[in-house]
C-alpha positions in Angstrom: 6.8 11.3 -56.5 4.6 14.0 -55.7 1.3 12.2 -56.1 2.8 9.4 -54.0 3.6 11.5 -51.5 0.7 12.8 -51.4 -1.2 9.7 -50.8 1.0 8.7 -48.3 -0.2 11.9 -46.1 -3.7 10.9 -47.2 -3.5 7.2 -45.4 -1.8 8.6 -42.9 -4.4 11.4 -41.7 -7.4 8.3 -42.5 -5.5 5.9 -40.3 -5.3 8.6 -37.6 -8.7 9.7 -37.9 -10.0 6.0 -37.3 -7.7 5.1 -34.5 -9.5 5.2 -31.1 -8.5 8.1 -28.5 -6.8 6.8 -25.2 -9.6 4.9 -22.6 -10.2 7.0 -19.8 -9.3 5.5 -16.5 -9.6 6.4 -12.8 -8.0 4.5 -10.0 -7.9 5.4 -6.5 -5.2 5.0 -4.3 -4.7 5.3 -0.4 -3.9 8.8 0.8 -2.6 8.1 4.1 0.6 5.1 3.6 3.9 6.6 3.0 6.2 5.9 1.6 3.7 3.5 -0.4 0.9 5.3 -0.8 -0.4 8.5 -0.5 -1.7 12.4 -1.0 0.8 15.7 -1.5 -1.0 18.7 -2.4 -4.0 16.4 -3.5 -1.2 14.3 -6.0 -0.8 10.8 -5.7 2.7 9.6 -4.2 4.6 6.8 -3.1 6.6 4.0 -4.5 3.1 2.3 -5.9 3.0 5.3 -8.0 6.1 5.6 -9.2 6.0 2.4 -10.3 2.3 2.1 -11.7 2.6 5.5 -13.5 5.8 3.4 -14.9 3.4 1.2 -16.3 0.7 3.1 -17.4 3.0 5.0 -19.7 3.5 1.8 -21.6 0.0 1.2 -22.1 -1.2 4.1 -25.0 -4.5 2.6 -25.1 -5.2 4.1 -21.5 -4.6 7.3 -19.8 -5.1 6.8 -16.5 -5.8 8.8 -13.5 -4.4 8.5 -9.9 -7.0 9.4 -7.2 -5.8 9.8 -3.3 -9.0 8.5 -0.7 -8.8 7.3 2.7 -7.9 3.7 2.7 -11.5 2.7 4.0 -13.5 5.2 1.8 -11.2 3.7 -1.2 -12.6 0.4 -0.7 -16.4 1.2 0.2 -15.9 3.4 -3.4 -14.9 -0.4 -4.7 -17.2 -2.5 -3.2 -20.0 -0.3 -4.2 -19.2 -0.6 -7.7 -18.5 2.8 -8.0 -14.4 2.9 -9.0 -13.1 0.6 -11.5 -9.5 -0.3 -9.3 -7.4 0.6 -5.6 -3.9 -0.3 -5.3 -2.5 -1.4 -2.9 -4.8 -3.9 -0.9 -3.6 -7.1 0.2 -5.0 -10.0 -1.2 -7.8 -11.1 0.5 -10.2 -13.5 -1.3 -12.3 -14.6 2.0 -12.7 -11.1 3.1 -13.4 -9.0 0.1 -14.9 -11.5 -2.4 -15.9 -7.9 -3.8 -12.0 -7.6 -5.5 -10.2 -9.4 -8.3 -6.6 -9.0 -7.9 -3.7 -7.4 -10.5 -0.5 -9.5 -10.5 1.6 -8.9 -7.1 3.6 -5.5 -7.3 5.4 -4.9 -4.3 6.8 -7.8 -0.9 6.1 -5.7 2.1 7.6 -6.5 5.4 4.9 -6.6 8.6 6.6 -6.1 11.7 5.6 -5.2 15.6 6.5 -1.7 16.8 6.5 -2.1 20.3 6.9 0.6 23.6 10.2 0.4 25.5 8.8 0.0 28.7 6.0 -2.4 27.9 8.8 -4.7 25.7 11.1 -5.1 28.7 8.2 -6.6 30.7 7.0 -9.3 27.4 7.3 -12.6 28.7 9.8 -15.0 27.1 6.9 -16.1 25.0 6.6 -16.1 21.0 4.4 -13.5 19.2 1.4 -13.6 20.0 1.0 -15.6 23.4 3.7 -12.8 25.2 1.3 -9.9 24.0 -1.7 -11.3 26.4 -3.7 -8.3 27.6 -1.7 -5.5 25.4 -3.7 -2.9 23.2 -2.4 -3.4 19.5 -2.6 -0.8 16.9 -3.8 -1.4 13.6 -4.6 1.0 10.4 -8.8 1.5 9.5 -9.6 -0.4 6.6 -6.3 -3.1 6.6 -6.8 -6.7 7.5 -2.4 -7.5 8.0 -3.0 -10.1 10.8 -4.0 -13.7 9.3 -2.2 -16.1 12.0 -4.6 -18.0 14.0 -3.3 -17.7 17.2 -3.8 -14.0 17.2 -7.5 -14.4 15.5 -8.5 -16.7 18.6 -6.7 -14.6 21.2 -8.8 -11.4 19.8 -11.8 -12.9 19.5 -11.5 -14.3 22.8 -10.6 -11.0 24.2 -7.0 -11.4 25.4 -5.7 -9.2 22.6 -7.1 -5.6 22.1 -6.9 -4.3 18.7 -7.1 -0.7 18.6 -7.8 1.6 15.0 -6.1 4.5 13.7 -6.6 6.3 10.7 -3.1 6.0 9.0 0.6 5.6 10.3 1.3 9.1 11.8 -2.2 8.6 14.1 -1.5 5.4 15.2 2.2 5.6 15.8 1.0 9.2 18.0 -0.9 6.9 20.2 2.3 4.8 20.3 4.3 7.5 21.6 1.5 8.8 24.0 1.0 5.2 25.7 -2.3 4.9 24.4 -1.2 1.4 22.7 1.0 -0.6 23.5 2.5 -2.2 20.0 2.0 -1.3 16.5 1.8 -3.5 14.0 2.3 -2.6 9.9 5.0 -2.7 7.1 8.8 -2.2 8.8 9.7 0.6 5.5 6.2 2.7 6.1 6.6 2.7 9.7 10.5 3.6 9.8 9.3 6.5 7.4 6.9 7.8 9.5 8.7 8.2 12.2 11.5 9.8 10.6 9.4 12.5 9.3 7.2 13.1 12.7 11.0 13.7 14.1 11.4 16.3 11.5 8.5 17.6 11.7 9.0 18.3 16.0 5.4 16.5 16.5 6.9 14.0 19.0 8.5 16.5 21.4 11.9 14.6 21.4 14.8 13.9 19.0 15.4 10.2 19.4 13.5 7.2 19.1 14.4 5.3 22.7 10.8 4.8 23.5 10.0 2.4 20.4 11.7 -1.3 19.8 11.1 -2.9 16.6 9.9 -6.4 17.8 9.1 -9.8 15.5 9.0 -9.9 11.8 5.5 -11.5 11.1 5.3 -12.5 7.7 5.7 -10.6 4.3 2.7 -9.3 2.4 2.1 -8.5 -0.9 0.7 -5.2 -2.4 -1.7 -5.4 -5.9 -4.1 -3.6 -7.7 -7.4 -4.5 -6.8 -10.1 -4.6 -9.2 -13.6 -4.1 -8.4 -16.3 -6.7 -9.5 -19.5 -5.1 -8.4 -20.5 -3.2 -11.0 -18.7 -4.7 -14.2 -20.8 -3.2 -17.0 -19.4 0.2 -16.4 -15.9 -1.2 -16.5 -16.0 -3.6 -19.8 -12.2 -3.0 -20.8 -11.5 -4.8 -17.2 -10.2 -7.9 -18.4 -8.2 -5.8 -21.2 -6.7 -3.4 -18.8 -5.4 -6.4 -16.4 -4.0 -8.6 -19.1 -1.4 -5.4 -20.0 -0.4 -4.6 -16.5 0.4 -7.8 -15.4 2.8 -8.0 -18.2 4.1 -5.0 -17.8 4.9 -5.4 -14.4 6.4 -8.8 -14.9 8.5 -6.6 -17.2 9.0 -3.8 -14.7 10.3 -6.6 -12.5 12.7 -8.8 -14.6 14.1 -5.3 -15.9 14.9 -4.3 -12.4 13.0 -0.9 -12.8 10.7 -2.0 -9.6 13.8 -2.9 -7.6 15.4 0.9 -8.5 12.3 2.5 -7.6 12.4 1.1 -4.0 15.6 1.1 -3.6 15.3 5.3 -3.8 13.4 5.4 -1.0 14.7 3.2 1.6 18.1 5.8 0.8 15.9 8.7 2.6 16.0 7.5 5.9 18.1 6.0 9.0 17.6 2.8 10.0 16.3 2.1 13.7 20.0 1.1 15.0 18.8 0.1 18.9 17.8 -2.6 20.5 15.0 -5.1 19.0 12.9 -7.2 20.7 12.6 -11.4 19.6 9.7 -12.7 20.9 
C-alpha cells in the first residue's frame, strides 16, 4: 500500500511539473463608460467586468488582466497591434476592418437626451429631420449613429456633431447649453446623471432641464480582438473559441441577466416628460 502510494504522489508531482502555467493575458477596457465600463482607483469596473471576470475565471488556461484607457487611446493601442483585445466596441466591420469580434455580450439601448427648452421647439418631425440645425453630442472614439438619414444630414451640414470625452463631459455641456441633444446608451446616461446630482456638480437637484427623446436602435457590446499584429497574440483563435462558449453559457444560465439587473436597482428612473419625435 505504501509503495503504491507512493507512486501515486510520484505521477502526481510529474503531471504537475509538465502542465503549462496559466497564459498571460492583457485586455484593455474603456475608463470613462459607467455603469459599463470604466476606472476606480485605476481598477476596472462596470457590468462588462463583472461579467468578463465571470468568464475568465472559467478559463484556467488564462489569467487575464483588466486594463482601464481612454476609449480612443484603447483602440489606437488595438489598431496599432499593440494590445491583444478592448471590450466593449460596437461592431463595426466597415469602420475598423483592424478588429475581429468576440460573441455579443451585452444589448445596449441608444437613446437622445435632449434640452427642455430646445425639445419644446422640435418640429413634429421624426428623428433626425426635426433635429435640423441642432449641435448633437457624441462620445470620442464611438461610431453609435449608422441611420442614413442622419449620415447625409451631417455630411451635408444640417446636423452638428459635437465630441466629448466620456458621459460626465458631454452631458456637462448638455446642462450648460453648449449642445443641444445627447445621444448614447439610455442605462449609462441615466447613471451619470444620477451620480453628477450626487456629486453637487450640476448646481441643482432635479433633472427638469433634460427630456429623454427617441429610442434609436439597440447596440450590441463585444470584445474586440485586434488583428494587426497577430504573431504576438498566437493563442487568439484559442482564447475566442472559450469565451464565446462561456458566454453563451453565462447567458442561458441567467448569470449575465443578474449581473445587469444589479445595477439598473442603483438608480431612479427619469419619471418626466419624454419627447417622441
Amino acid at each position: 500500500m505504501r509503495t503504491l502510494l507512493v507512486g501515486l504522489l510520484a505521477c502526481a508531482w510529474c503531471t504537475m511539473s509538465w502542465a503549462s502555467p496559466p497564459i498571460e493575458v492583457t485586455i484593455l477596457c474603456d475608463a470613462g463608460y459607467p455603469p459599463y465600463s470604466y476606472a476606480e482607483d485605476g481598477e476596472a469596473k462596470g457590468i462588462y467586468a463583472d461579467i468578463l471576470r465571470v468568464a475568465f475565471d472559467r478559463m484556467p488556461d488564462y489569467r487575464v488582466h483588466i486594463r482601464p484607457l481612454p476609449w480612443a487611446r484603447a483602440l489606437e493601442e488595438l489598431a496599432k497591434g499593440r494590445a491583444f483585445a478592448v471590450y466593449p466596441p460596437y461592431k463595426r466591420t466597415r469602420e475598423r476592418p483592424w478588429m475581429d469580434y468576440s460573441r455579443p455580450i451585452l444589448r445596449e439601448k441608444l437613446v437622445v437626451f435632449v434640452r427642455a427648452n430646445v425639445a419644446r421647439k422640435l418640429p413634429d418631425m421624426p428623428f433626425p429631420q426635426s433635429y435640423v440645425g441642432l449641435r448633437i453630442g457624441q462620445n470620442s472614439g464611438f461610431i453609435n449613429i449608422r441611420d442614413q438619414d442622419y449620415q447625409r444630414m451631417l455630411g451635408k451640414g444640417e446636423l452638428h456633431q459635437v465630441y466629448g470625452k466620456d458621459n460626465r463631459t458631454s452631458l456637462a455641456m448638455l446642462y450648460r447649453g453648449r449642445l443641444d441633444a445627447y445621444i448614447n446608451d439610455r442605462r449609462a446616461v441615466l447613471w451619470e446623471l444620477d451620480r453628477m446630482l450626487s456629486d453637487g456638480v450640476l448646481g441643482e437637484m432635479d433633472l427638469t432641464w433634460i427630456v429623454e427623446g427617441p429610442w434609436l436602435s439597440g447596440e450590441e457590446g463585444h470584445l474586440g480582438y485586434g488583428r494587426s499584429n497577430p504573431r504576438a497574440y498566437p493563442y487568439k483563435e484559442d482564447f475566442k473559441k472559450h469565451l464565446d462558449a462561456i458566454l453563451a453559457d453565462l447567458e442561458r444560465e441567467g448569470v449575465i441577466y443578474r449581473i445587469v439587473s444589479r445595477y439598473d436597482a442603483i438608480y431612479p428612473l427619469l419619471q418626466q416628460q419624454t419627447v417622441s419625435n
